[in-house]
N, C-alpha and C positions, 0 to 999 in steps of 0.2 A: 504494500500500500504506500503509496508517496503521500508525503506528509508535504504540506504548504505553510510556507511560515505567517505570522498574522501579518508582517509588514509588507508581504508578499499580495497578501488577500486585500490590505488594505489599496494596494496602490492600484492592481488591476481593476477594483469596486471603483476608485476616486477617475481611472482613466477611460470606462463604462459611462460615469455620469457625463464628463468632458465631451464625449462625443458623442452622446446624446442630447447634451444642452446646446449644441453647437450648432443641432440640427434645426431648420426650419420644416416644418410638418406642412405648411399652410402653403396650397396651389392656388394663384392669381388668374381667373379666366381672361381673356383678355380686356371683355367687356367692364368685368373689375377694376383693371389697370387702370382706365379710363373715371374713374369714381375717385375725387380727389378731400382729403383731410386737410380743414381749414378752420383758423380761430374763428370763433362766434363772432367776433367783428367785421367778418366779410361775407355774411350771407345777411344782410337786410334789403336787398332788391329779389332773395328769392322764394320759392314757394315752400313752407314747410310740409312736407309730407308724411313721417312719422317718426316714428323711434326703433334703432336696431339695438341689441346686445350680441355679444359673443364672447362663448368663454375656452381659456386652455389653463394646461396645468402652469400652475406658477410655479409649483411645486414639483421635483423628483425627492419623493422621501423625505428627507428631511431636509433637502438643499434647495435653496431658493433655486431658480432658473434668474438668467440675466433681465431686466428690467426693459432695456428697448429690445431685447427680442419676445417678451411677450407683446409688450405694447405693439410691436410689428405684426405679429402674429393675430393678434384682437384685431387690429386693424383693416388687415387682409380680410378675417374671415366679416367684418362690418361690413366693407365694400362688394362680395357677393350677396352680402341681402339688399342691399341699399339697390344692387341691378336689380334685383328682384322686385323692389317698392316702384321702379322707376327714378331712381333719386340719382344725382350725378355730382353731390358733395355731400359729408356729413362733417359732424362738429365733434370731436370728441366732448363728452359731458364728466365723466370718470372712467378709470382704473383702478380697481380695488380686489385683492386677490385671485387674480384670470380673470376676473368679470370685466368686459369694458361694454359703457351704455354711448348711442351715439346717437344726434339729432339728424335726420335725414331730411335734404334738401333736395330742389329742384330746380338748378342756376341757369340762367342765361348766358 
């Protein structure tokens, strides 16, 4: 039986998570692409249309995940619902634990 040392175990666990947080999950359709994140100060000439949310893990275990890649991550998966509302900007409103809520517009 081969025996693994714990610093051993530790560092292949720690280089498992590294490239798993490294990774981006989230597929942009094209039509997505085109769905643009913008401060609330620049949509007063457009139509509101409703509210999206989308959530990922913030979390591996007990390890945070990096902060602009979930926000990335929420982000991407906002602007597939936002095609879906017909909406072609939203606002981010918050980020709070993988949850991001976003106000969906319809800009000129």
């Amino acid at each position: 039986m081969l025996a693994v040392k714990p610093r051993t175990t530790t560092l292949l666990l720690a280089g498992m998570i590294a490239i798993t947080t490294a990774c981006t999950w989230v597929k942009v359709s094209p039509e997505a692409q085109q769905v643009i994140v913008v401060p609330a100060n620049r949509v007063s000439a457009c139509n509101h249309i409703g509210v999206v949310s989308s959530t990922v893990k913030a979390t591996i275990g007990v390890i945070a995940r990096d902060a602009t890649k979930v926000r990335n991550e929420l982000d991407d998966l906002a602007r597939q619902q936002a095609v879906d509302l017909g909406a072609n900007t939203l606002v981010r409103q918050s980020i709070v634990n993988g949850k991001g809520t976003y106000a969906a517009y319809n800009c000129p």
